[in-house]
TIFIMI-944107 format. One line per 8 residues: for each residue y, z negated, x negated of N, C-alpha, C. Coordinates in steps of 0.2 Angstrom, whole numbers, plus 5000, padded with zeros to 4 digits. Layout:
N
Y,Z,X,Y,Z,X,Y,Z,X; ...
END
This chain:
247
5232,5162,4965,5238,5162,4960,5238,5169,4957; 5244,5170,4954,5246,5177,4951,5243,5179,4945; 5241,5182,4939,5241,5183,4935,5247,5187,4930; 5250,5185,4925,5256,5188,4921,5256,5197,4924; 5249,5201,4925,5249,5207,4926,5249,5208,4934; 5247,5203,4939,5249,5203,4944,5242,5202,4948; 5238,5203,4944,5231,5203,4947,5230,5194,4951; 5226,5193,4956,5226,5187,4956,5218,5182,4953
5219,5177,4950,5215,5171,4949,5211,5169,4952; 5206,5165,4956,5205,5161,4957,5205,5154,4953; 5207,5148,4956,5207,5140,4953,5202,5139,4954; 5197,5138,4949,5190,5132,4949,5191,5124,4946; 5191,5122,4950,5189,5113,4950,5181,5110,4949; 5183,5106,4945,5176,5104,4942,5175,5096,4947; 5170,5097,4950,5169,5088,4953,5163,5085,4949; 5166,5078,4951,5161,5074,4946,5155,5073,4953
5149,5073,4948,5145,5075,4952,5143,5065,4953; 5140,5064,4961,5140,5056,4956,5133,5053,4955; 5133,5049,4950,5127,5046,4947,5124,5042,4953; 5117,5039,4951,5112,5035,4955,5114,5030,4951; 5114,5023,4955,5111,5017,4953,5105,5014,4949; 5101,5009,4951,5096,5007,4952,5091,5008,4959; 5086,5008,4956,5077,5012,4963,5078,5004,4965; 5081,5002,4967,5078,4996,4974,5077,4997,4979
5072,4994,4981,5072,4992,4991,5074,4988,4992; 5076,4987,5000,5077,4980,5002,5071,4978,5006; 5069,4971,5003,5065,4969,5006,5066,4963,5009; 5066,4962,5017,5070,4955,5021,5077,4954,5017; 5081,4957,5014,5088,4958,5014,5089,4956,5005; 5083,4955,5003,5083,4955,4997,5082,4960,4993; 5087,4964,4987,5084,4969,4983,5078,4966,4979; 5073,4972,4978,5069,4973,4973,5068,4980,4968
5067,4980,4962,5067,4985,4960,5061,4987,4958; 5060,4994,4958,5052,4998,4959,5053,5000,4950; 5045,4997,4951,5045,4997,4942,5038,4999,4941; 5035,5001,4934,5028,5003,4931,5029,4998,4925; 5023,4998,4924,5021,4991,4919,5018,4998,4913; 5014,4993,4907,5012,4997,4902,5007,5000,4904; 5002,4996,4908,4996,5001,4910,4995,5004,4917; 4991,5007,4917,4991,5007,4927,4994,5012,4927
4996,5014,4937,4999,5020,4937,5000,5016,4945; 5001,5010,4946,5005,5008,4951,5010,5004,4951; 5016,5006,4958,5020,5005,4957,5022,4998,4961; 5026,4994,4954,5027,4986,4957,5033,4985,4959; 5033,4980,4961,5042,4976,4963,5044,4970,4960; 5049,4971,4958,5054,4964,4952,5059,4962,4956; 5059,4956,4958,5064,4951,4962,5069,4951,4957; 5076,4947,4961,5080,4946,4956,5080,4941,4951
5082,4939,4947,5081,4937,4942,5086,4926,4945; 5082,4923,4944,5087,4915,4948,5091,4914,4941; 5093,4908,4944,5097,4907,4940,5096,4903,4933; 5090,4902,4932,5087,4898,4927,5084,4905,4921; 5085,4909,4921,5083,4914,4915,5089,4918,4916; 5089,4922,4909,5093,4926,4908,5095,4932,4913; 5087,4938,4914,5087,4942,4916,5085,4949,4914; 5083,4953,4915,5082,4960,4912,5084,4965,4914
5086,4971,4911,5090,4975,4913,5084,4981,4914; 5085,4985,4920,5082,4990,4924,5079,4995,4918; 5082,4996,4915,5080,5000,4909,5083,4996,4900; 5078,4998,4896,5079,4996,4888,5086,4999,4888; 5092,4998,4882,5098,5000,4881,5095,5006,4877; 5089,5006,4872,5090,5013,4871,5089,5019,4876; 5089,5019,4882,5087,5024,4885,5094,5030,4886; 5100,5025,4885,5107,5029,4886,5108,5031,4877
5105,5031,4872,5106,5032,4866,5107,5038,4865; 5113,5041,4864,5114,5051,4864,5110,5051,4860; 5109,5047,4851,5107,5049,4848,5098,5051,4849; 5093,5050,4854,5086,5049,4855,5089,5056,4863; 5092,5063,4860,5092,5066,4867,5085,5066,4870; 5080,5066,4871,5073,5066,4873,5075,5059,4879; 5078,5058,4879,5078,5050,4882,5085,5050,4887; 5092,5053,4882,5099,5052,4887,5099,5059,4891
5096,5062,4890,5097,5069,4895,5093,5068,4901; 5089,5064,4899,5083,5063,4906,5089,5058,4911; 5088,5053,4908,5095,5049,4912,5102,5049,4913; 5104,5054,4913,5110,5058,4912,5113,5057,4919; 5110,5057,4927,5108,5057,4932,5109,5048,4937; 5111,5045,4931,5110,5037,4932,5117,5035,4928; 5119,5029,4932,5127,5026,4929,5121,5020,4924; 5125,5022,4919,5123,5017,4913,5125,5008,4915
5130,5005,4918,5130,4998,4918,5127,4995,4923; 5124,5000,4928,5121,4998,4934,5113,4996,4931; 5111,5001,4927,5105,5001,4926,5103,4995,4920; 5109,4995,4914,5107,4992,4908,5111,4985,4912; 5110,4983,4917,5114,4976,4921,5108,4971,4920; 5107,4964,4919,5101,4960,4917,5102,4954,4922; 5098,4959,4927,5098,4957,4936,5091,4953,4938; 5085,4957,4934,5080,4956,4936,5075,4951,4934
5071,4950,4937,5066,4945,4936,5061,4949,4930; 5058,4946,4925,5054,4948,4919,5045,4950,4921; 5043,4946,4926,5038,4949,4930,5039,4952,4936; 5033,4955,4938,5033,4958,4945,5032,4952,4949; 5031,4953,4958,5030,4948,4963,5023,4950,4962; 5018,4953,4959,5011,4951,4955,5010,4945,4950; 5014,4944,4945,5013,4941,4940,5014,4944,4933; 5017,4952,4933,5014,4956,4927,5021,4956,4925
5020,4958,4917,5026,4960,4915,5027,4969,4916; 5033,4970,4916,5034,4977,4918,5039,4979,4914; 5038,4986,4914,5041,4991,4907,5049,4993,4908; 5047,4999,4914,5053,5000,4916,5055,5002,4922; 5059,5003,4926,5062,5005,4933,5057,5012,4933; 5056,5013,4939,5053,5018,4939,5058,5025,4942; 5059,5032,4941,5064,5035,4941,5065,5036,4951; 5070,5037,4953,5071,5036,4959,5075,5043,4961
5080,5043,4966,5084,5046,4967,5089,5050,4962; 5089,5049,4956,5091,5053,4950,5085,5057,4948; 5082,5056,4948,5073,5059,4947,5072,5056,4940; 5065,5056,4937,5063,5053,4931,5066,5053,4925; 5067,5047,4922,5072,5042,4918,5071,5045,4909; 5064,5050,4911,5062,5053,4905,5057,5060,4906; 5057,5066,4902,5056,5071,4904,5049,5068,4906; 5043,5064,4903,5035,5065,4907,5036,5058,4912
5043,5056,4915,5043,5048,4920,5039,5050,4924; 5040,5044,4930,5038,5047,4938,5045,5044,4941; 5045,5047,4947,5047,5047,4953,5045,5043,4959; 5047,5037,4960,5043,5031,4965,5048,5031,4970; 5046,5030,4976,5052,5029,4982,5048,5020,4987; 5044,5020,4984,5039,5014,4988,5034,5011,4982; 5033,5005,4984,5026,5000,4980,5021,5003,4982; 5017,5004,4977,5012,5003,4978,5005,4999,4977
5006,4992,4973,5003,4991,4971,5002,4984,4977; 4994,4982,4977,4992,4979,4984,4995,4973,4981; 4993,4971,4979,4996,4962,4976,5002,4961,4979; 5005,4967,4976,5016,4965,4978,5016,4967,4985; 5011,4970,4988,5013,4974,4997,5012,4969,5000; 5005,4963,4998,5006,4959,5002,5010,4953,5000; 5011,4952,4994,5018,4947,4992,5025,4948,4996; 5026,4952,4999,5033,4953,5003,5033,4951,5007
5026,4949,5012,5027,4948,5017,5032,4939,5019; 5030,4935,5016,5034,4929,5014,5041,4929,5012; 5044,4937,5012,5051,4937,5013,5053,4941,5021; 5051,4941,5023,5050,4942,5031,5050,4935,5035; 5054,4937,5041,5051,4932,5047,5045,4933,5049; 5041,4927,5051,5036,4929,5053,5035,4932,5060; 5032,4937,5062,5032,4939,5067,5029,4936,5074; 5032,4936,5081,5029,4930,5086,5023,4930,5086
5019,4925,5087,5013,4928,5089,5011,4931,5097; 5003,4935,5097,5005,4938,5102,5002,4932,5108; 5002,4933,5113,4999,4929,5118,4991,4927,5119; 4988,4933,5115,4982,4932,5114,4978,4928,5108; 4983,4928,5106,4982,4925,5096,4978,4920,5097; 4978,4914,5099,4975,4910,5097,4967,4908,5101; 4969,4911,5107,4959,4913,5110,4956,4916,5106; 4958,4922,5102,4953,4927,5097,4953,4922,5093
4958,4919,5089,4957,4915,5083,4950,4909,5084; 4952,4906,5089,4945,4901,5093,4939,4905,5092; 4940,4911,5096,4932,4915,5099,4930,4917,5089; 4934,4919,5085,4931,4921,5081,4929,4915,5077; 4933,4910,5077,4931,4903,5073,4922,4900,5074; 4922,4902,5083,4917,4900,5085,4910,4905,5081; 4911,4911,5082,4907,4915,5077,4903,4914,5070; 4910,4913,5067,4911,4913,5061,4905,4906,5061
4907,4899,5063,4903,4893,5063,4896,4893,5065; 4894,4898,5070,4887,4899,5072,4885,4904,5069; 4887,4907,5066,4883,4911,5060,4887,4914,5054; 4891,4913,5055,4894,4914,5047,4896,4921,5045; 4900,4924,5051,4903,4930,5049,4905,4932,5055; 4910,4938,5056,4912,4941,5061,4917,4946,5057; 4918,4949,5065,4923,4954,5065,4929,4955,5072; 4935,4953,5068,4938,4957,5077,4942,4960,5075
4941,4965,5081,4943,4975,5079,4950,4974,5085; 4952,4979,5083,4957,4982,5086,4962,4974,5085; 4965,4975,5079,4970,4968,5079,4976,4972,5077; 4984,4972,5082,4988,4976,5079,4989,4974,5070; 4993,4977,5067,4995,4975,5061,5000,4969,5058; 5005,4970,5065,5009,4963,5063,5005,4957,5066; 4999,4955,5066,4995,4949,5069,4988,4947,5064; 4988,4952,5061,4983,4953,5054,4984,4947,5051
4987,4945,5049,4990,4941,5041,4988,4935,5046; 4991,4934,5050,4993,4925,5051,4987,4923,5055; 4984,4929,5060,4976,4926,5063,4972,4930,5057; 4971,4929,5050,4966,4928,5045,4968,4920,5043; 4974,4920,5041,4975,4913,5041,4973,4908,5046; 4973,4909,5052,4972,4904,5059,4965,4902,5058; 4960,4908,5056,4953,4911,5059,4952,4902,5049; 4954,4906,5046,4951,4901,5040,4952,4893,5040
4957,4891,5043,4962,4884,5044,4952,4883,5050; 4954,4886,5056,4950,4884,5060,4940,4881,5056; 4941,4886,5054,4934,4885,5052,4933,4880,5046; 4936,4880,5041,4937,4872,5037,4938,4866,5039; 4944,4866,5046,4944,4861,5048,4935,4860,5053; 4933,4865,5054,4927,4862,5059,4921,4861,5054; 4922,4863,5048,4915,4864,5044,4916,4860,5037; 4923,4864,5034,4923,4858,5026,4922,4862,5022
4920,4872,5026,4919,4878,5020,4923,4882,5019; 4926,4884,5015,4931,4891,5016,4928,4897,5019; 4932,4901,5020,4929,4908,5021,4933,4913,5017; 4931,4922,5017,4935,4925,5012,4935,4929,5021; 4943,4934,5020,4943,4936,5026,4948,4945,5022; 4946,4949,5025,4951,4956,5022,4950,4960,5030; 4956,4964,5026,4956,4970,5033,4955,4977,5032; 4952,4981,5035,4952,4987,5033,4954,4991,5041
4958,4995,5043,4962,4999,5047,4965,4992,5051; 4962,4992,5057,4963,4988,5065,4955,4981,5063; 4953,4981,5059,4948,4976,5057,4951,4971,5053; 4946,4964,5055,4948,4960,5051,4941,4956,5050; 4938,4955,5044,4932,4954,5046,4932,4946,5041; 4926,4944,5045,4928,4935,5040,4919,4933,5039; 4921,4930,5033,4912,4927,5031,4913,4920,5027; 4907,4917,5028,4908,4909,5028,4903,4910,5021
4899,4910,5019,4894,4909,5014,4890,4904,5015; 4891,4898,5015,4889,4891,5016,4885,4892,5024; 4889,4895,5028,4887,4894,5036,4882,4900,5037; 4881,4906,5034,4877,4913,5032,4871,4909,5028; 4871,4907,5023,4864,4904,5020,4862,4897,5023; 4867,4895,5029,4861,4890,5033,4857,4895,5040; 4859,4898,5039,4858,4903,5044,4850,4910,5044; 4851,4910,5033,4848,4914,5032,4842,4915,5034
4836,4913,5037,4831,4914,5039,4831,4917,5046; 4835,4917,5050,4837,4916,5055,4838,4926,5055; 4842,4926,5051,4845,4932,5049,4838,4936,5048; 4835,4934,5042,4831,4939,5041,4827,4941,5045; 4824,4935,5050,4820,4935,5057,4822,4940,5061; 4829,4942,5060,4831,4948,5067,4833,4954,5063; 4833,4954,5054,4834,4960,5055,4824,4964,5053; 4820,4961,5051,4816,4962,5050,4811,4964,5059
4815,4962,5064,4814,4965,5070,4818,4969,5072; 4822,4972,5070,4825,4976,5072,4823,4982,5067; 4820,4983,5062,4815,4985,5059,4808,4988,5062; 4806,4984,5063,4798,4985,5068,4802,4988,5074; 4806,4987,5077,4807,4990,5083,4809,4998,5082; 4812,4997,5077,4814,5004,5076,4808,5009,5074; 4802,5007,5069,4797,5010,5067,4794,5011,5073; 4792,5006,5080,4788,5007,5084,4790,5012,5088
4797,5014,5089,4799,5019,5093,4799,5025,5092; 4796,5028,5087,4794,5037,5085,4798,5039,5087; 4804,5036,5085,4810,5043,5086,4814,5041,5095; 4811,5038,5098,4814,5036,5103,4819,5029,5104; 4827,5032,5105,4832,5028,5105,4831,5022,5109; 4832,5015,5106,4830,5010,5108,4838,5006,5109; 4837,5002,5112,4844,4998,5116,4844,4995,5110; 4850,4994,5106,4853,4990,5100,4856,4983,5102
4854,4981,5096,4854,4973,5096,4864,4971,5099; 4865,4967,5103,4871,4966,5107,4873,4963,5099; 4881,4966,5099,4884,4965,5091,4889,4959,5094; 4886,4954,5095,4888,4948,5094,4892,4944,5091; 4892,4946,5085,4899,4945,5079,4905,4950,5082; 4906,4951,5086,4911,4956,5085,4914,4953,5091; 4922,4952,5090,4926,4950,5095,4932,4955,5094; 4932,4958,5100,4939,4963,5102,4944,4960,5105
4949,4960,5102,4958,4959,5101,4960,4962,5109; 4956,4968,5111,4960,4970,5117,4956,4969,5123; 4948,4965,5123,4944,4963,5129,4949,4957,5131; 4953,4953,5128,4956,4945,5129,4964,4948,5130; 4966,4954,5131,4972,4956,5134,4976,4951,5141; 4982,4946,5140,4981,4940,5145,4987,4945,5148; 4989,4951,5147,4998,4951,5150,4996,4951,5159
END
């Protein structure tokens, strides 16, 4: 456009720039919102809120207080009714009570917040899986689950390696069910990478002399070898997920 002296203008428009919501994931088609508690430094997940409580809102209302700027300028970046909505459940899928939404795609809700884009806390990662299908099992699941049960009963521990990760969860479960039903004991069972290892306690201390007797020979064998590698004891607790491949 023109200017009264004839020079030309440019027109500058201002766009609204647009606000974030709330930090949810979708968990099996259910929102969760990523949150921090008073202590710690990992990050939880809060369900929605059912219909028998009130509900809590993603952040305290003072957070949008012009008056407190330390607090409205950081959140400045966030639609005020989405946030201060009282959607949520008052604990975490932990148990714990939690503080506040953690900052997400608007970035931190307060100049020293964080930034979360994932849970981190172990409790709530594996609390999710119960809002999932479960996944098939594979063909091989229930031989390993026998072959370790058997282990586990004859001596009171084991390990089976190379187990994908969707088949973790339900052959620990399998492997426990089995061995109760055969014995009457519990077992504690955890994973660490493609391992799933299981111990009976009760089946281990009937076993303990047994034990000592082979590691204290594996001991002398070792001393009478002067440094000459000797054939190692066959690792007989250990059953492989990929030797029992039936495709």
């Amino acid at each position: 456009m023109l200017r009264p002296d004839g020079a030309t203008c440019r027109t500058i428009r201002c766009m609204a720039v647009p606000r974030s919501g709330v930090n949810a994931i979708d968990v099996g088609g259910a929102p969760m919102l990523l949150t921090v508690t008073g202590g710690g430094d990992a990050i939880h997940l809060a369900r929605t809120a059912d219909s028998s409580s009130p509900g809590q809102s993603a952040v305290p209302d003072f957070y949008f207080d012009t008056s407190r700027r330390w607090d409205s300028t950081a959140v400045a970046n966030y639609t005020a009714a989405e946030l201060l909505a009282p959607r949520w459940a008052e604990t975490t899928l932990c148990g714990r009570v939690w503080a506040v939404m953690a900052g997400g795609e608007g970035g931190p809700l307060r100049e020293d917040g964080e930034v979360a884009f994932a849970p981190t806390c172990r409790r709530c990662l594996t609390l999710i899986d119960r809002y999932y299908p479960k996944p098939p099992a594979d063909p091989r699941f229930s031989l390993v689950a026998q072959l370790a049960a058997d282990v586990v009963c004859e001596q009171g521990f084991a390990e089976v390696r190379g187990v994908p990760g969707d088949q973790q969860t339900e052959l620990r479960k399998e492997i426990r069910k089995l061995v109760r039903d055969r014995t009457g004991h519990t077992t504690k069972t955890f994973c660490r990478d493609s391992t799933v290892y299981i111990e009976c306690r009760e089946v281990y201390s009937q076993h303990a002399a047994e034990h000592a007797r082979a590691g204290a020979e594996a001991i002398s064998e070792y001393l009478a070898a002067d440094g000459e590698p000797r054939p190692r004891r066959p690792a007989d607790w250990v059953v492989s997920w990929e030797t029992w491949n039936v495709d």
